[in-house]
Structure formats: C-alpha cells, structure tokens
PDB file of N, H, CA, C and O in Angstrom:
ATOM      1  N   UNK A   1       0.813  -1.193   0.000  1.00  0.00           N
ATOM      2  CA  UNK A   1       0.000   0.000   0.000  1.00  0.00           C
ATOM      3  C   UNK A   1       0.857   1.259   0.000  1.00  0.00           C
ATOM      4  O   UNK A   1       0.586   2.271  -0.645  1.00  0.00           O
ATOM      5  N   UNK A   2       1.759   1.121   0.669  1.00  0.00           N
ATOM      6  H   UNK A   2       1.979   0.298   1.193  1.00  0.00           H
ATOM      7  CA  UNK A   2       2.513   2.672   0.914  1.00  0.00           C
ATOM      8  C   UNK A   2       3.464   2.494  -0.235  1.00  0.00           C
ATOM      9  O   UNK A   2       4.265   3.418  -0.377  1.00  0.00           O
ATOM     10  N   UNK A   3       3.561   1.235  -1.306  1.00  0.00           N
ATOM     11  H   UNK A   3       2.910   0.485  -1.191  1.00  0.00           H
ATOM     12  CA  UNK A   3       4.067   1.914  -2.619  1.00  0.00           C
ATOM     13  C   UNK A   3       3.475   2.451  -3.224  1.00  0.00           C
ATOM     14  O   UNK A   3       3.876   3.415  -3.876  1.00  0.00           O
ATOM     15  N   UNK A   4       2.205   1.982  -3.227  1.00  0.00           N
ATOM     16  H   UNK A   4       1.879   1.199  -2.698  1.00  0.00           H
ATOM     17  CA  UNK A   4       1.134   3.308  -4.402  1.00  0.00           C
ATOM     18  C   UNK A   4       1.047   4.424  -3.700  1.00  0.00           C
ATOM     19  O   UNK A   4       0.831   5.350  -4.483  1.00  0.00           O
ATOM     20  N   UNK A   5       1.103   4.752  -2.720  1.00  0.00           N
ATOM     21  H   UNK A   5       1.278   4.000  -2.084  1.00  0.00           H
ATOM     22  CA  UNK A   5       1.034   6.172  -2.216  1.00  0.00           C
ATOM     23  C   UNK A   5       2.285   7.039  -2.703  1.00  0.00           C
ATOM     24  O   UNK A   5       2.331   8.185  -3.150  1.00  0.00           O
ATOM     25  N   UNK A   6       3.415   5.967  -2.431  1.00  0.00           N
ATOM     26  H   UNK A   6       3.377   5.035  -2.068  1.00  0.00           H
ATOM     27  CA  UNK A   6       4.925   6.526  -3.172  1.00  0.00           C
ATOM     28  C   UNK A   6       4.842   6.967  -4.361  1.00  0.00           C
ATOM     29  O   UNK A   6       5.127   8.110  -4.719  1.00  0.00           O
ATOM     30  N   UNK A   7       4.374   5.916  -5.162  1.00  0.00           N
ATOM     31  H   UNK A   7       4.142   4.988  -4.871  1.00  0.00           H
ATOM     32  CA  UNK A   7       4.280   6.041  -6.816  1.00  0.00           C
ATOM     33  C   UNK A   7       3.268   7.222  -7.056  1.00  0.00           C
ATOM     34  O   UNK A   7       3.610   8.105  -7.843  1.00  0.00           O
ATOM     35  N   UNK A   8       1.890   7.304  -6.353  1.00  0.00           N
ATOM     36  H   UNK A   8       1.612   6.587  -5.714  1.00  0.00           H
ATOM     37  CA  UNK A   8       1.455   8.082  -6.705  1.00  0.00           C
ATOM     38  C   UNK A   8       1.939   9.976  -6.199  1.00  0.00           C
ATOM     39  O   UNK A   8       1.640  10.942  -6.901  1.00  0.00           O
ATOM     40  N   UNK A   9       2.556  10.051  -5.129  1.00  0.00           N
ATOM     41  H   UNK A   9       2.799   9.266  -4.558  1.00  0.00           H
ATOM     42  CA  UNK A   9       2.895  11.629  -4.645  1.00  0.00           C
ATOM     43  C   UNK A   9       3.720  11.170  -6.104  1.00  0.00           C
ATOM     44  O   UNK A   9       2.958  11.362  -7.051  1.00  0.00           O
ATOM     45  N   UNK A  10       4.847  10.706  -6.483  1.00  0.00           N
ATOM     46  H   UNK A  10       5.467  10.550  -5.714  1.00  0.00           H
ATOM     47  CA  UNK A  10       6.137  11.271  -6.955  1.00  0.00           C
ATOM     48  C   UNK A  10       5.234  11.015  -8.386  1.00  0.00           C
ATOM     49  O   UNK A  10       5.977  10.842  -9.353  1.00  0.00           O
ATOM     50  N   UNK A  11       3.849  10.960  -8.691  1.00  0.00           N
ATOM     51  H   UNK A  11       3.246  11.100  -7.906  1.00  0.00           H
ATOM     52  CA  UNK A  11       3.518  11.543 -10.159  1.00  0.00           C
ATOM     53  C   UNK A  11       2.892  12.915 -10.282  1.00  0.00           C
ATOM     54  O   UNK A  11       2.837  13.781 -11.155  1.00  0.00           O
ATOM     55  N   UNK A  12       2.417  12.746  -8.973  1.00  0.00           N
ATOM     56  H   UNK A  12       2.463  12.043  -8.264  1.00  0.00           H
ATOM     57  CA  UNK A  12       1.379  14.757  -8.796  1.00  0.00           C
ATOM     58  C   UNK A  12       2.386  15.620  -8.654  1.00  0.00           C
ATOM     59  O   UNK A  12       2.084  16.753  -9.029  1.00  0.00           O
ATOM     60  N   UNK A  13       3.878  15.453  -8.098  1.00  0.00           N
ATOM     61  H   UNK A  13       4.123  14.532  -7.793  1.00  0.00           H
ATOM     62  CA  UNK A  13       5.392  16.135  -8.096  1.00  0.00           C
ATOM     63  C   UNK A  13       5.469  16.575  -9.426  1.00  0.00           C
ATOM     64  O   UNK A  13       5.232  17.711  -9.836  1.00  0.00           O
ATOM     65  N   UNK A  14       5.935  15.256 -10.285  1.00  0.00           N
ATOM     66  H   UNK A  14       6.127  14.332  -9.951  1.00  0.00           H
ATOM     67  CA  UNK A  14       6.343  15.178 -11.535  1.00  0.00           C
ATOM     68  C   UNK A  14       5.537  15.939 -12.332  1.00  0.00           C
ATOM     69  O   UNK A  14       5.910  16.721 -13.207  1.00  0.00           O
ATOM     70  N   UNK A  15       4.171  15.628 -11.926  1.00  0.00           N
ATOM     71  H   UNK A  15       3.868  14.993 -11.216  1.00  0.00           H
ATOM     72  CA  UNK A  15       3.308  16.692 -13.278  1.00  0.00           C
ATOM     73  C   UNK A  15       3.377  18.001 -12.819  1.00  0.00           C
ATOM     74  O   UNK A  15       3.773  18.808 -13.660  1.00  0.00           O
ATOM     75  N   UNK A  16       3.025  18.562 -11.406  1.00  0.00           N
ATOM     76  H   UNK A  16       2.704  17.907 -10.722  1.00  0.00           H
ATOM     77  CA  UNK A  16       3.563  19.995 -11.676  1.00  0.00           C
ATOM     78  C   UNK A  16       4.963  20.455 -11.493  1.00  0.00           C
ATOM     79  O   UNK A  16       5.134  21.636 -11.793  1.00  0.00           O
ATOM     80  N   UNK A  17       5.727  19.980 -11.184  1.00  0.00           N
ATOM     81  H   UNK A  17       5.588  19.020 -10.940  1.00  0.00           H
ATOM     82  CA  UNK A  17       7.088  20.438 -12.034  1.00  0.00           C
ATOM     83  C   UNK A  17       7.148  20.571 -13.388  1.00  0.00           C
ATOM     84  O   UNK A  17       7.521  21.638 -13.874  1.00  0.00           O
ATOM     85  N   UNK A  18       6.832  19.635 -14.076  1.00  0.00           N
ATOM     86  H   UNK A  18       6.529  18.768 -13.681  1.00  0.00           H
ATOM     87  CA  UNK A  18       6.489  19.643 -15.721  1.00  0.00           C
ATOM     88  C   UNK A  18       6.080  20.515 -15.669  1.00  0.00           C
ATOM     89  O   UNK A  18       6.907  21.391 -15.922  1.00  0.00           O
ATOM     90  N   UNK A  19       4.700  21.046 -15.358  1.00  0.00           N
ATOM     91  H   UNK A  19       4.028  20.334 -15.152  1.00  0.00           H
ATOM     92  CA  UNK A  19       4.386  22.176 -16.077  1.00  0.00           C
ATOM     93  C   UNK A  19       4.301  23.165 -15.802  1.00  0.00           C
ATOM     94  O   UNK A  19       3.546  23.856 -16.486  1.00  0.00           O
ATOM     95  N   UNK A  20       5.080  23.850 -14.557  1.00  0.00           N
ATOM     96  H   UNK A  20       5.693  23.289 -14.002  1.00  0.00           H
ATOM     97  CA  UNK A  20       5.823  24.848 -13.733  1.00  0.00           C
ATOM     98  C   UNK A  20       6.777  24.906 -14.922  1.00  0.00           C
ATOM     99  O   UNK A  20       6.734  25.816 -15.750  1.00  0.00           O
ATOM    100  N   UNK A  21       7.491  24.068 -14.960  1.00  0.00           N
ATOM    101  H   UNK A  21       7.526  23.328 -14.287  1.00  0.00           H
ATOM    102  CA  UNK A  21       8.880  24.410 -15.945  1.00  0.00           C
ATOM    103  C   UNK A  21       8.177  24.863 -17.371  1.00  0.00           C
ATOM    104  O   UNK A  21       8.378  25.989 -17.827  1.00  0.00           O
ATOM    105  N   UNK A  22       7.302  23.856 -18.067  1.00  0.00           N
ATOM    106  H   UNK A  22       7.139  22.941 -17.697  1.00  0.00           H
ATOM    107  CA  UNK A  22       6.562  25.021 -19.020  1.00  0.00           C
ATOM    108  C   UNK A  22       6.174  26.314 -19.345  1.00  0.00           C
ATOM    109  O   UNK A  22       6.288  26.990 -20.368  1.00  0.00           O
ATOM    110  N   UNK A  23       5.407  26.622 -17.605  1.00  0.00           N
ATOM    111  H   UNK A  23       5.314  26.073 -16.774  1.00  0.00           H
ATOM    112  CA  UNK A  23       5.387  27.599 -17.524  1.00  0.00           C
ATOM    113  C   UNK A  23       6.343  28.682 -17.597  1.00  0.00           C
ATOM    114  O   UNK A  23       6.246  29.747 -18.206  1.00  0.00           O
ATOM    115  N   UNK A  24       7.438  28.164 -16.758  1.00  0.00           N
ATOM    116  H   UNK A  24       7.517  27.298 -16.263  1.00  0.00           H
ATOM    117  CA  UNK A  24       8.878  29.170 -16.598  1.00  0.00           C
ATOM    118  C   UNK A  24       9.248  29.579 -18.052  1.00  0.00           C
ATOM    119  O   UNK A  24       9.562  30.749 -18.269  1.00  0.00           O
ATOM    120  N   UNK A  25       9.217  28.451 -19.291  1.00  0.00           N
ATOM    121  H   UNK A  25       8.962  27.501 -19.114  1.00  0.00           H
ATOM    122  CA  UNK A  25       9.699  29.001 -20.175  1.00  0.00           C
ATOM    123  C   UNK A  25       9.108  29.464 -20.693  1.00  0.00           C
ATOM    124  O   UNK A  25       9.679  30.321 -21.366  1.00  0.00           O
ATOM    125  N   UNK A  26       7.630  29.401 -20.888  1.00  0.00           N
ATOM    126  H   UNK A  26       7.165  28.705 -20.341  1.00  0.00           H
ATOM    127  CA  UNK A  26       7.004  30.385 -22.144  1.00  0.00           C
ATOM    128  C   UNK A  26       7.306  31.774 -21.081  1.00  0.00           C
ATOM    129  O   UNK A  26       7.520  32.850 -21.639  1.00  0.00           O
ATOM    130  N   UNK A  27       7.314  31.734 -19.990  1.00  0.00           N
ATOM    131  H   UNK A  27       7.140  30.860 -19.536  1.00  0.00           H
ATOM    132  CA  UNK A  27       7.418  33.329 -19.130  1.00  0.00           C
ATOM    133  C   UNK A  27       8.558  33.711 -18.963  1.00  0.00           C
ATOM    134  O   UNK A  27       8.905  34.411 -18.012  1.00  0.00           O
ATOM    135  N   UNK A  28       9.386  33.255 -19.971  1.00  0.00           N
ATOM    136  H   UNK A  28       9.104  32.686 -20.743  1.00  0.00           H
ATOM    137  CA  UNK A  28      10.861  33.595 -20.115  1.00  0.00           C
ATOM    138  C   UNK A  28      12.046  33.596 -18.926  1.00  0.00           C
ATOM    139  O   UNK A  28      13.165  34.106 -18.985  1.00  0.00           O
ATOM    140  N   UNK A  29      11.601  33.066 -18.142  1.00  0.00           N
ATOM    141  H   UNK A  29      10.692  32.651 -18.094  1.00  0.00           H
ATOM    142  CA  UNK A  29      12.673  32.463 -16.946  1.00  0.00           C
ATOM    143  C   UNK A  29      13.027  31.557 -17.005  1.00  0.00           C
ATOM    144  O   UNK A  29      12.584  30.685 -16.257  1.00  0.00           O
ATOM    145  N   UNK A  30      13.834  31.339 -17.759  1.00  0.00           N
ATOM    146  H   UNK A  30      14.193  32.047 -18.366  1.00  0.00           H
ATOM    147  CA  UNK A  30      15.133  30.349 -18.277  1.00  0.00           C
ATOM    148  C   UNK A  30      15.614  29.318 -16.738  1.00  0.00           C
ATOM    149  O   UNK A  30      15.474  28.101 -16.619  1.00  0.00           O
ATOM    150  N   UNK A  31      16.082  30.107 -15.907  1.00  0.00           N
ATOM    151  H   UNK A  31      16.195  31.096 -16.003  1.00  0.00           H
ATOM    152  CA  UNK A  31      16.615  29.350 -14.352  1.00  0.00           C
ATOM    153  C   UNK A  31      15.422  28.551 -13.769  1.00  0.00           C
ATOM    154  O   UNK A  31      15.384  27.352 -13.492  1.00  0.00           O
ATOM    155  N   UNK A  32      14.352  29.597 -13.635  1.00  0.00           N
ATOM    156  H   UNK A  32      14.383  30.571 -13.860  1.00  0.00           H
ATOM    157  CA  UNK A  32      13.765  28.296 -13.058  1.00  0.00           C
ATOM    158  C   UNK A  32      13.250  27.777 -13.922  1.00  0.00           C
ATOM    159  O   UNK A  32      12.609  27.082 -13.134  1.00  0.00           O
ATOM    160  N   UNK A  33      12.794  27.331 -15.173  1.00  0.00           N
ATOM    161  H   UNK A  33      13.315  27.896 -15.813  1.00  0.00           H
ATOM    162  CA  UNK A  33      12.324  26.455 -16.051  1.00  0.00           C
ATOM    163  C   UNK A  33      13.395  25.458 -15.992  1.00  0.00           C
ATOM    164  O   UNK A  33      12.996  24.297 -16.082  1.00  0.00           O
ATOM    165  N   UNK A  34      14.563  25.612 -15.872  1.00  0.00           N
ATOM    166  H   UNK A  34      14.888  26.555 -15.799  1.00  0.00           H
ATOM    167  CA  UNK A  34      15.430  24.592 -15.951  1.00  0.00           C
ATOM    168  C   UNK A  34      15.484  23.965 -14.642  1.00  0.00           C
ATOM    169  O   UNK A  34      15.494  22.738 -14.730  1.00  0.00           O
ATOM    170  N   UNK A  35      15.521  24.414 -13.458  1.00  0.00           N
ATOM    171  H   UNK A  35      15.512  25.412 -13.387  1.00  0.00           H
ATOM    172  CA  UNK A  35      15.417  23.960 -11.856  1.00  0.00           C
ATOM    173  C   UNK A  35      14.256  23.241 -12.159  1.00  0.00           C
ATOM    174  O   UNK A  35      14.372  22.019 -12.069  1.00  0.00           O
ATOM    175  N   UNK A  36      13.173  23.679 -12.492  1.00  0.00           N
ATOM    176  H   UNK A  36      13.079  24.672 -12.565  1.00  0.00           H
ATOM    177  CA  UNK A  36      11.645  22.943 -12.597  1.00  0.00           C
ATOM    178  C   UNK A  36      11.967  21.454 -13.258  1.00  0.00           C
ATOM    179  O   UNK A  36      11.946  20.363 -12.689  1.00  0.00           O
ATOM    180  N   UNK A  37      12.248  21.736 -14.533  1.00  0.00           N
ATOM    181  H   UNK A  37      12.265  22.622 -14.995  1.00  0.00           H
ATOM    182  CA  UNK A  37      12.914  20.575 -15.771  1.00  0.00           C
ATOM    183  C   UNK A  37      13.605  19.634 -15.135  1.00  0.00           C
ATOM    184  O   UNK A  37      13.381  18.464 -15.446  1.00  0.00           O
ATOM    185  N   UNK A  38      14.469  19.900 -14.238  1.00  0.00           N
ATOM    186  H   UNK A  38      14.651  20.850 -13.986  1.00  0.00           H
ATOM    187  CA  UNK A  38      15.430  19.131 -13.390  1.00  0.00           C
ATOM    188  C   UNK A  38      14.939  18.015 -12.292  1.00  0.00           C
ATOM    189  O   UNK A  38      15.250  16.834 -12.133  1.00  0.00           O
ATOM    190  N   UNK A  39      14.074  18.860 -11.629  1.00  0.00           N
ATOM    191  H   UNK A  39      13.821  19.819 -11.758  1.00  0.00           H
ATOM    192  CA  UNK A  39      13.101  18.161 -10.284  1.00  0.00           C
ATOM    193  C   UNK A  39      11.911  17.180 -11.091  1.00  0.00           C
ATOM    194  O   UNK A  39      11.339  16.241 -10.537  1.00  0.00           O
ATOM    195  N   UNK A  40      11.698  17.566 -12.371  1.00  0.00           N
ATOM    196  H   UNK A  40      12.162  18.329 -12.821  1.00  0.00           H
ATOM    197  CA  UNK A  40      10.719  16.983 -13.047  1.00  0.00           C
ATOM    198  C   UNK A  40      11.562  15.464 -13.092  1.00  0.00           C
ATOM    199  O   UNK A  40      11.341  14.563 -12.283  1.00  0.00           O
ATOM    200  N   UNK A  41      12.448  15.391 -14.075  1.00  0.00           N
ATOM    201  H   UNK A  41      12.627  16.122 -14.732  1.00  0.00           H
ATOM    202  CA  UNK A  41      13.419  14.589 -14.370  1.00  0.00           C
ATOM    203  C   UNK A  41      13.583  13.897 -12.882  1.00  0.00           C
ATOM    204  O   UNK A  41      13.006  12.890 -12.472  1.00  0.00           O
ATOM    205  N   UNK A  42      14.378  14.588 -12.308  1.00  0.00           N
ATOM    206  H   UNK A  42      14.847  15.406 -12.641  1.00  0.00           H
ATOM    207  CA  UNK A  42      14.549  13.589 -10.974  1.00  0.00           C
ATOM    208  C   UNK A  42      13.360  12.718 -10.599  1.00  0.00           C
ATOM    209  O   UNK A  42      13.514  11.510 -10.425  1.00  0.00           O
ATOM    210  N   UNK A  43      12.237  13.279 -10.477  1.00  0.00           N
ATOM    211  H   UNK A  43      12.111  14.261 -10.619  1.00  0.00           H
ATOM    212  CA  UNK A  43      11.000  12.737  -9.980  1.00  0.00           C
ATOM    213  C   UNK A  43      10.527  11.696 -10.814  1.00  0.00           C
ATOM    214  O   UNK A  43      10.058  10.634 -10.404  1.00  0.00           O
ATOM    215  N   UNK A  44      10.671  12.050 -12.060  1.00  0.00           N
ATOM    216  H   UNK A  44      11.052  12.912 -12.394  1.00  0.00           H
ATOM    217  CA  UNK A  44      10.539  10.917 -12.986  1.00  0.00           C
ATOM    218  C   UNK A  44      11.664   9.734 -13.111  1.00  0.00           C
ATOM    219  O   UNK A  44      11.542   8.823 -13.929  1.00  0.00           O
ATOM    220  N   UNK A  45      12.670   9.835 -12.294  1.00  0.00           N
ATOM    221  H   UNK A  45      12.769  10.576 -11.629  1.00  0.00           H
ATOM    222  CA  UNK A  45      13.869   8.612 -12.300  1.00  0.00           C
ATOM    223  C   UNK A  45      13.448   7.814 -10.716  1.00  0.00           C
ATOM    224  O   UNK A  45      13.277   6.601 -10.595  1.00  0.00           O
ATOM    225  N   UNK A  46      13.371   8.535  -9.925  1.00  0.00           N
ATOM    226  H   UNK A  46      13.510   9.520 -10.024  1.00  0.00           H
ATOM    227  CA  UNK A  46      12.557   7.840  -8.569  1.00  0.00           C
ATOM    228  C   UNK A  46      11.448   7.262  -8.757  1.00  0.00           C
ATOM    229  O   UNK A  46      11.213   6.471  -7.843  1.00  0.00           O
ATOM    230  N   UNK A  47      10.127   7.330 -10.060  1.00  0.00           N
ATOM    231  H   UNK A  47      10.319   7.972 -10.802  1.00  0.00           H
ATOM    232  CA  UNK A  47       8.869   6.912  -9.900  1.00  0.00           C
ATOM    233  C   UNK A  47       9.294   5.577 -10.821  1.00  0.00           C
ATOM    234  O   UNK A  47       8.672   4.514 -10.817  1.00  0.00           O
ATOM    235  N   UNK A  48      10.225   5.804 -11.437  1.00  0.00           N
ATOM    236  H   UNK A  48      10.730   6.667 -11.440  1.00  0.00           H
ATOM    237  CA  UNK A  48      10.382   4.448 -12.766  1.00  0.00           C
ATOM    238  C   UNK A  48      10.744   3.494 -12.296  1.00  0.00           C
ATOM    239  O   UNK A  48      10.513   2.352 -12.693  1.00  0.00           O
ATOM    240  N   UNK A  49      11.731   4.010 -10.844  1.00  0.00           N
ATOM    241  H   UNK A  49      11.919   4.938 -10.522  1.00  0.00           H
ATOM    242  CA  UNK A  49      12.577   3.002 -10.172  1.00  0.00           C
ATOM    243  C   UNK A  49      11.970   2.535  -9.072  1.00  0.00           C
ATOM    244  O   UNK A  49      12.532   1.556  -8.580  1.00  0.00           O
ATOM    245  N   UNK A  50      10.936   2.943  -8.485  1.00  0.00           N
ATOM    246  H   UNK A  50      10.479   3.738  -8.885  1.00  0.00           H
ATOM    247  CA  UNK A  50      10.117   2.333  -7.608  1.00  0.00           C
ATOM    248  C   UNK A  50       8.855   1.801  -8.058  1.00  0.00           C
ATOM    249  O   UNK A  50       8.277   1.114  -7.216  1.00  0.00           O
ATOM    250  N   UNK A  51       8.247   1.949  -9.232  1.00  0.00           N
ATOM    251  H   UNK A  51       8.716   2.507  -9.916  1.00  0.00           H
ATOM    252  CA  UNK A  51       7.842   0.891 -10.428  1.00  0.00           C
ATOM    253  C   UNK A  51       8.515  -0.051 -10.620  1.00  0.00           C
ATOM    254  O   UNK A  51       8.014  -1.072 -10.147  1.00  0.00           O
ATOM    255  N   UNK A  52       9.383  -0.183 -11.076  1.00  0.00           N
ATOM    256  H   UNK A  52       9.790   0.646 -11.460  1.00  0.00           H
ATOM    257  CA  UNK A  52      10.430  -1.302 -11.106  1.00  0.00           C
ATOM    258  C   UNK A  52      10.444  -2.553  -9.879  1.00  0.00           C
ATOM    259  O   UNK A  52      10.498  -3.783  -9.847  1.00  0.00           O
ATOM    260  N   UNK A  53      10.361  -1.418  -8.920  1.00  0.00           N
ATOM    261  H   UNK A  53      10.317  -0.420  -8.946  1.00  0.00           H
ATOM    262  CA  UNK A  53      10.622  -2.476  -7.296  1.00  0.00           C
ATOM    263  C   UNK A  53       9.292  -3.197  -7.104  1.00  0.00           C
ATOM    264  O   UNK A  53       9.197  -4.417  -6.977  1.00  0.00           O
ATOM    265  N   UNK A  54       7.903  -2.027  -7.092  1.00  0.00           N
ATOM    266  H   UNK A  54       7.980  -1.035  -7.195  1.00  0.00           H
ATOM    267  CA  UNK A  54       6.989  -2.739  -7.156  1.00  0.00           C
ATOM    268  C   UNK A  54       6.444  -4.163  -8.006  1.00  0.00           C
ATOM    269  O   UNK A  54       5.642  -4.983  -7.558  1.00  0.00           O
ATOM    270  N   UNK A  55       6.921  -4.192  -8.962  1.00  0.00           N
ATOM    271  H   UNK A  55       7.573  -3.526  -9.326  1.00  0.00           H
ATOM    272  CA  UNK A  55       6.456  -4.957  -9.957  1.00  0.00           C
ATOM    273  C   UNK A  55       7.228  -6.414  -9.814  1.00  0.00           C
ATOM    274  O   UNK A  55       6.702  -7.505 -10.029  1.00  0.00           O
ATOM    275  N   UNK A  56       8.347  -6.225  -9.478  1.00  0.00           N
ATOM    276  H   UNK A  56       8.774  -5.338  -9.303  1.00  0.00           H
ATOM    277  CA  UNK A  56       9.368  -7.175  -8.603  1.00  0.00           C
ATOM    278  C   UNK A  56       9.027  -7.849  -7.424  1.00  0.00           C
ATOM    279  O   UNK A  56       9.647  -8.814  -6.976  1.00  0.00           O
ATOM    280  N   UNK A  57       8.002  -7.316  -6.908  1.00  0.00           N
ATOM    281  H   UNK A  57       7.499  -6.532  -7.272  1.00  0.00           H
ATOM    282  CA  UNK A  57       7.679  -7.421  -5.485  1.00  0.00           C
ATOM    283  C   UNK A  57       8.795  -7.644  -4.598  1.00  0.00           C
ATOM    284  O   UNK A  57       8.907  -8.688  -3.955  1.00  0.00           O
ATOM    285  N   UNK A  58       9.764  -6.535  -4.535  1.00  0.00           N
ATOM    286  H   UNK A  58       9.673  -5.687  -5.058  1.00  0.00           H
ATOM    287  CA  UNK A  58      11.058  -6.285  -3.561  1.00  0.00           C
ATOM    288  C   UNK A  58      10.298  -5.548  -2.681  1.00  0.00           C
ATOM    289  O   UNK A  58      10.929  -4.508  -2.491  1.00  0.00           O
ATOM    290  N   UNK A  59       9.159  -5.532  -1.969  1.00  0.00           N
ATOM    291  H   UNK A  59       8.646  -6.377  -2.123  1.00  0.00           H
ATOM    292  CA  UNK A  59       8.937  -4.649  -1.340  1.00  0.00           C
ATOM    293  C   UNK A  59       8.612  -5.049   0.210  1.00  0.00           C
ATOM    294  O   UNK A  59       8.346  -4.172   1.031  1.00  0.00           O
TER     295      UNK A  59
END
C-alpha cells in the first residue's frame, strides 16, 4: 500500500514540475524552467525506479 502512495505523490510532483517548468519558459525564466525541468526529471527517475521495485515485489 505505501508503494502506491509513493508512486502516486512522486507523479502529482512530476506533473507539476512539468508544467511549472513550461510555464517558466514560455514566461521567459530560463533558471527556473530549468530547476523545474530538473526536479521533473529527478522525480521521474525515482517513480520508474520504484515501479520497477513494485512490480518485482522487492517490497
């Protein structure tokens, strides 16, 4: 149970970082669109990899 809770915060993260960082760039703030872009990315390498575990049942 507390992996889907995992999996699920680190996708509601991931989507608004995504589109925070969208935002940043059409509003021409380059820094944080890229900080945003970054945390997006990260968040999306933690959710793939604890997908991974789940599905394994390493848990």
């Amino acid at each position: 149970m507390w992996k889907n809770i995992e999996i699920s915060v680190s996708f509601i993260i991931f989507l608004v970082a995504f589109i925070f960082a969208i935002y940043s760039f059409y509003d021409n703030s380059i820094a944080l669109g890229v900080g945003a872009f970054i945390c997006s990315l990260v968040n999306l390498y933690y959710m793939i990899k604890e997908l991974k575990e789940k599905r394994e049942g390493n848990y």
